[in-house]
N, C-alpha and C positions, 0 to 999 in steps of 0.2 A: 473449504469445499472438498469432496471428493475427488481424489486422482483418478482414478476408474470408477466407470460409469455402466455397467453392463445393463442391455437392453431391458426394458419397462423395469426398473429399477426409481426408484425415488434420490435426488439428490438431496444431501445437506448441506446447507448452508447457514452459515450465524453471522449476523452482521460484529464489526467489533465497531464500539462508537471511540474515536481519538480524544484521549483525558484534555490534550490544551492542542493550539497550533500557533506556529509562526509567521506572517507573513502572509498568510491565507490570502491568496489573489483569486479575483473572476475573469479579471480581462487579462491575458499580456498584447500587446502592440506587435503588429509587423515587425519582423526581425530583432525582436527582442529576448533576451533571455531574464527569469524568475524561478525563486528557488522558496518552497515551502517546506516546514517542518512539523509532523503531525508522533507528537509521543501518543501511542497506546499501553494498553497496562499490559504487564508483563502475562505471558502465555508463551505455552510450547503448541507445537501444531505435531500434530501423529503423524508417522511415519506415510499411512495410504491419505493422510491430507495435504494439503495445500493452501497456502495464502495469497489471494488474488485480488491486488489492487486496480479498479481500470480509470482510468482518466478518459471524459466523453466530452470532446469537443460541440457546444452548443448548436444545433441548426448545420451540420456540418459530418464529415465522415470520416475525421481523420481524430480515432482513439487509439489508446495506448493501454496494452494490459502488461502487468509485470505480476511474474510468480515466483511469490518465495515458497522455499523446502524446508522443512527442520535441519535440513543442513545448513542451509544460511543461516537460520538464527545460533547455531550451534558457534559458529564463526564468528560473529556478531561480537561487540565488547563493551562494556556498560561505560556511557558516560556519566561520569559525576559531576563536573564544574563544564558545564554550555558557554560559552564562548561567542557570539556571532559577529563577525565582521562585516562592516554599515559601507556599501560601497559609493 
């Protein structure tokens, strides 16, 4: 998505769809914690763009947006051998 937006301007937006996911939960339980893992295919995002994931809670008003920069991917470090520990 666009980082600046000036007035009657059009946004873009491209959805990316995640190649595989891990653990992909709908529900978690009161006081519980759940950790999912969604690999997408490799891309850089432009400088005046940004990556905007939002998590929407169902029938409910408590979501959560998180934006990544090309700075963060820039940081970022390739995994090759996944790992995940079964708690």
């Amino acid at each position: 998505m666009d980082k600046k937006v000036a007035k009657r301007t059009a946004i873009q937006e491209q959805v990316i769809v995640p190649l595989r996911s891990y653990n992909q939960v709908t529900t978690i339980a009161g006081n519980k914690e759940e950790s999912t893992v969604f690999a997408l295919p490799k891309f850089t995002i432009p400088n005046d763009k940004q990556l905007i994931i939002e998590l929407m809670e169902k029938d409910g008003g408590r979501n959560q947006t998180l934006v990544v920069e090309n700075a963060d991917l820039v940081r970022s470090e390739v995994i090759d051998n996944l790992t995940v520990k079964v708690k």
